[in-house]
N, C-alpha and C positions, 0 to 999 in steps of 0.2 A: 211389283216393280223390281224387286234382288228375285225375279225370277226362283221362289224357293216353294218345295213343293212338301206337305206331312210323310212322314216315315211311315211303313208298309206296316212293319211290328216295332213301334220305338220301345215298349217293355223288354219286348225280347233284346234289342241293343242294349238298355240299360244294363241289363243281368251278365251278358256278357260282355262286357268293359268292365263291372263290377269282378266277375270270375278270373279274368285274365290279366288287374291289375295287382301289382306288386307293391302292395300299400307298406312293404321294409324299407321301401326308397323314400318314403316322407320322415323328414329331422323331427322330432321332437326333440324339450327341453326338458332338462332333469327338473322342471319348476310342475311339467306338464304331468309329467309320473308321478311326483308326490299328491299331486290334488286328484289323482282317479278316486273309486273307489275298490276295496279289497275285490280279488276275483273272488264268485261264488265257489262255494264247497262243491264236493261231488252231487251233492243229495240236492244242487238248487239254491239254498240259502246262504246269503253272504258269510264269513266267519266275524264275531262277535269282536269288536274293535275292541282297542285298550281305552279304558275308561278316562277321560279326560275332560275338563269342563275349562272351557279358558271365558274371560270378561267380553262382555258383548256379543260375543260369538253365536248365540243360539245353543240351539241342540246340532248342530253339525260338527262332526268328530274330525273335521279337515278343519286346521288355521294358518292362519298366513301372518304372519309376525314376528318377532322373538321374544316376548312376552311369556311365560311361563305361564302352565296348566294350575287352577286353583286348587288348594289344600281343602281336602273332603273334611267336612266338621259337621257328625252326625247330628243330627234334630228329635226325627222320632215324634213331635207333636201333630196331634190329630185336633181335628173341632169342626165343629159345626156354623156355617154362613151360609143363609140364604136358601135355607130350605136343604144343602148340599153337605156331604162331609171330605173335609178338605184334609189333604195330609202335608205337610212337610217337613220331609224325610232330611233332607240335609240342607245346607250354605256351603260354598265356596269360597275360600279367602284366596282372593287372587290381587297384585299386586296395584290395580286400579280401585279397585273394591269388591264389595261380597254380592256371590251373584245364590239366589236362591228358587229352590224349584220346589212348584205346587203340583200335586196332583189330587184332581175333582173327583170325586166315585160319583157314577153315574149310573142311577138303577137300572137295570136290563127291561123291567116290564115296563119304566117310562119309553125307553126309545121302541121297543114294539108298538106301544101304542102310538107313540108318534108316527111313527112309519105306516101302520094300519092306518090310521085315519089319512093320511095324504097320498099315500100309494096302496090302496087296498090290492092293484093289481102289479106290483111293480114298477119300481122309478123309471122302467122304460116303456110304461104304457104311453108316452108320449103327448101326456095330458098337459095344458098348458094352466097356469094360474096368474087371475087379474092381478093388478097392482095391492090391491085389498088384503087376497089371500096370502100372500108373500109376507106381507107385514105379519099376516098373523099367525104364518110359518115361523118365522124369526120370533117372535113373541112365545110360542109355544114349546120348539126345538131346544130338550133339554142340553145338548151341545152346544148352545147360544149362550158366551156368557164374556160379562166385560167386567174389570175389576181394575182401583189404583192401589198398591201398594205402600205402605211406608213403614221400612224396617228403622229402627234406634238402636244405636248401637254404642254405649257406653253414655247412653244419656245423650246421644247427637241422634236426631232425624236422620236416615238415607232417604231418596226417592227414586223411582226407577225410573233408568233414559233411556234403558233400554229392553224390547222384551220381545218374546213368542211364543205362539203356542199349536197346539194340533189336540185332536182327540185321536181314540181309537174307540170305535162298535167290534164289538165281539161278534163273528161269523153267526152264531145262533140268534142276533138281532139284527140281521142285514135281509135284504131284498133277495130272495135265493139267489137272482142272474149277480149279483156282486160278492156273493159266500167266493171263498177262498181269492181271494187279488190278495198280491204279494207286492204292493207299493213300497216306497220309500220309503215314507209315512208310519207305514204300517211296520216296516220291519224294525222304525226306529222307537215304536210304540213298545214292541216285545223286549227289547234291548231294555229299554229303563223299567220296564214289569219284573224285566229276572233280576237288571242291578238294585232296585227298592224291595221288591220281592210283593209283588203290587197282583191281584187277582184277576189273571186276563178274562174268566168271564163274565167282567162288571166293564160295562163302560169306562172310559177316563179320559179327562181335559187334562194337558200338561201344560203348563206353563213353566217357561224360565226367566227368571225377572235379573237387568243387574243394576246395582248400587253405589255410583260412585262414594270414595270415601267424602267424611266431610272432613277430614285432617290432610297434610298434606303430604302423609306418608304413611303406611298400613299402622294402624294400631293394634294392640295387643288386645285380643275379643274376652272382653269381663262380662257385657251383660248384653242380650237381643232379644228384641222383643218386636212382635208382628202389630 
């Protein structure tokens, strides 16, 4: 009916509107700049951000607020739950409350064997699994893991409202076609490996948990306890 008929080569259009457009004419916002991230190095790899942990935030090294970055207050305790050994290395006193990160060790010959047994040919053999198997993927998959915390903090309960987390597989437990990907994820995994000084070739579940205060103004940290 609008009489319209398909493009002869529309890629080839795309690419050239793409070459010949002068993307200096689009305004951005100084709001738009600060939330990129750093350009990568020569060598590929992003440069290694400044260490900053703000409340609620996650692990993302971009915040939006004016709240100030939390004060590093090392930990160093290690222990054993659930079969696993759990680290944490530090807390955060930041002005809402103390935000605290776990990291899980994850044996290397568990996740080979996981991965052998459910992709003997690679996660792209395109195998499908029933509702059955899936449960008992999740069941098995040593990176499956759920936890509640509650930090006390001067004799007061905190509980966590807020939280995230990610793992990292070490290249030498991965499906060969996924050895070397340079994810997000993945670059933010080496970032807290070199700042905790954490052994990239072990597995590890990160978590960061935060804690509103229970006062209603930071208190001075005498005693904490997991």
């Amino acid at each position: 009916g609008l009489k319209l008929a398909p493009m002869e080569d529309p890629y080839g259009y795309i690419k050239e509107v793409q070459s010949s457009f002068d993307y200096g004419k689009i305004p951005y916002s100084k709001e738009y700049y600060d939330l990129l991230p750093d350009e990568p190095e020569a060598e590929g790899l992003p440069e290694t951000p400044e260490w900053k942990v703000y409340f609620a935030n996650g692990f993302s090294s971009h915040h939006i607020g004016h709240d100030k970055s939390g004060k590093e207050i090392p930990v160093g305790k290690t222990f054993t739950w659930d079969g696993k050994t759990w680290h944490v290395p530090a807390v955060y006193a930041c002005g809402k409350g103390l935000v605290a990160d776990f990291c899980v060790e994850i044996e290397p010959d568990d996740l080979r064997a996981f991965f052998n047994k459910w992709w003997p040919n690679g996660q792209g053999d395109g195998r499908e699994f029933t509702p059955e198997e899936q449960e008992r993927q999740t069941a098995e998959n040593p990176m499956a893991l759920d936890f509640q915390p509650t930090l006390t903090v001067n004799g007061k309960p905190l509980r966590s409202t807020s939280g995230n987390g990610f793992g990292w597989v070490p290249d030498a437990c991965r499906p060969e076609e996924e050895r070397g990907e340079q994810s997000q994820q993945n670059q933010e995994a080496i970032w807290l490996m070199e700042h905790y000084s954490l052994n990239p070739e072990k597995g590890w579940i990160f978590f960061r948990e935060s804690f509103p205060w229970a006062t209603k103004t930071r208190p001075v940290l005498k005693t904490l306890s997991l």
